[in-house]
N, C-alpha and C positions, 0 to 999 in steps of 0.2 A: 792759687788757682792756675789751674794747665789751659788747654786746650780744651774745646769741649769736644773734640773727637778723641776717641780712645784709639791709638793707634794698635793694641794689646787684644781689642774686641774681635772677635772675627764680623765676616760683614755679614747685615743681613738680608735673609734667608728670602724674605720673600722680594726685595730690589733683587736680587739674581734670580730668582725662578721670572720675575717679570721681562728683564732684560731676554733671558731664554726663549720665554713665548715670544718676544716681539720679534727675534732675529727667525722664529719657525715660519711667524707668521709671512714677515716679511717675502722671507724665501718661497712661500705657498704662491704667495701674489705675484711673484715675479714669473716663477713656472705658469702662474694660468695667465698671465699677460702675455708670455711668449709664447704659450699654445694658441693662446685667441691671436693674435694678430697672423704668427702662422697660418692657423687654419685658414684665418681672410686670405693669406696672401695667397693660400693651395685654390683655394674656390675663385680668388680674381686672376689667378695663370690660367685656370683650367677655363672660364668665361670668356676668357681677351678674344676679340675678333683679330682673326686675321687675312689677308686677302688674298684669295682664292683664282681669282682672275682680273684681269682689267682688259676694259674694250675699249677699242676704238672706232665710232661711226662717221660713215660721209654722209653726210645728207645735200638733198639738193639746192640751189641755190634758191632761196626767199627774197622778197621785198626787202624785209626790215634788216638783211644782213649783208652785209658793202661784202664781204668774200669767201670765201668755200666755209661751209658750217660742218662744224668737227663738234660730234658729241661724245661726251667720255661718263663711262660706267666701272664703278668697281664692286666686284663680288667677293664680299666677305663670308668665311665661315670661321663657326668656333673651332677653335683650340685641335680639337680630338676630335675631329668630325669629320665626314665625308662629303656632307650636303649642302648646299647654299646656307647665311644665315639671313642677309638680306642684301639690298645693291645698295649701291652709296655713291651720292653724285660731286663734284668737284668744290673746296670751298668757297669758289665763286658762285656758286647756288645758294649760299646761306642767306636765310631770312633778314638776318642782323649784323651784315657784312658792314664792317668798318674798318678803319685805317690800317690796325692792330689784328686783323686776320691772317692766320696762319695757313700756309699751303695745306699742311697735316689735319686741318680742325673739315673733313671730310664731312659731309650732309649722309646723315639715315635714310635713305627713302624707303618703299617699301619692304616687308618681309616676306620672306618666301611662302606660298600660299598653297602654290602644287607645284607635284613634277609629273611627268611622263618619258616615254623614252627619246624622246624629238625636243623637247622645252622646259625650262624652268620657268614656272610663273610667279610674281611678286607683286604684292596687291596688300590691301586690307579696306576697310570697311568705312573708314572718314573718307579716304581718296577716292573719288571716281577714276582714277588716272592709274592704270597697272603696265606691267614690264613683262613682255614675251622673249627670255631669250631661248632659241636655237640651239642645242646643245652642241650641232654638229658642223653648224656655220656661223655662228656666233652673231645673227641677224638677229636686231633687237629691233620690236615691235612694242608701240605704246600702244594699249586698248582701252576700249572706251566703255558704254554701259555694254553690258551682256558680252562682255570680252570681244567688240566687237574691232578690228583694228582702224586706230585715226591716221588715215592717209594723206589728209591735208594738211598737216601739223607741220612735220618734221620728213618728209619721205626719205628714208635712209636708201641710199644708194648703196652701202658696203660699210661692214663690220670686220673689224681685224683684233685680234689679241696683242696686246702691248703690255710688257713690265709694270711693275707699280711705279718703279723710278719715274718712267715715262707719264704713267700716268699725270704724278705729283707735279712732275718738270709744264707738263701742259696745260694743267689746268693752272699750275702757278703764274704762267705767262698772263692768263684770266686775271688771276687773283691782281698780281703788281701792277697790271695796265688798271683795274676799278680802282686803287689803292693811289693812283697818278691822278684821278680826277677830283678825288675826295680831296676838300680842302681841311676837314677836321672831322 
């Protein structure tokens, strides 16, 4: 008694035809894994928000705020685009601000709603609360029902254009002094 494989035999025919489908099939799947994640990646480059502009407002001085009140806005738009996508206010506006907040994890506010040749407007339909800015002097106004503007809120004395750097850097100042209070 030998072995029980015949070294003599040829092999078979159908473990090789199998072995062949599975290396086609393999390869099929690997092509449509890297077409679909592609394709993701072409549809989230071409989506990514990027910013457009950032503001800087003075407003006047308030009760509740001990020194000059500096508001900051940044206007994003998509990718390939010419037009607002919506403003976005500093991480120190987050709802769920905690310890481990990041300067970059920037607040959505409203989306762009209209334009005309004087303003951008930014609004939607939960928020009573919408954004006029000025196209020409970068004066942002917050409006109220019937876009009516709230003057006793925040009265902006003066809007300026500032870097996103700037932006980040200032509203980060925000973010590390809330992040100094929080004990956990």
């Amino acid at each position: 008694m030998g072995s029980l494989v015949n070294k003599n035999n040829p092999p078979n025919a159908l473990i090789e035809y199998t072995k062949w489908i599975s290396k086609w099939i393999a390869a099929v799947l690997l092509v449509l894994v890297v077409l679909g994640l592609s394709g993701w990646g072409v549809v989230w480059f071409i989506n990514t928000k990027i910013p457009m502009i950032s503001i800087q407002c003075e407003a006047e001085k308030i009760r509740l705020v001990r020194g000059k009140l500096s508001l900051f806005y940044m206007v994003q738009k998509e990718r390939f685009s010419d037009i607002p996508y919506a403003i976005y206010f500093g991480a120190d506006s987050r709802r769920d601000f905690h310890k481990h907040t990041d300067v970059k994890e920037i607040v959505l506010g409203p989306k762009l709603e209209g334009v005309t040749d004087d303003h951008y407007l930014f609004g939607n339909y939960s928020i009573p609360l919408k954004y006029r800015i000025n196209r020409k002097t970068l004066m942002v106004e917050m409006l109220g029902k019937n876009n009516q503007p709230l003057k006793g809120n925040f009265p902006i004395k003066s809007c300026k254009k500032i870097s996103s750097e700037q932006f980040y850097e200032m509203t980060g100042e925000e973010v590390n002094r809330r992040k100094k209070e929080l004990k956990f």
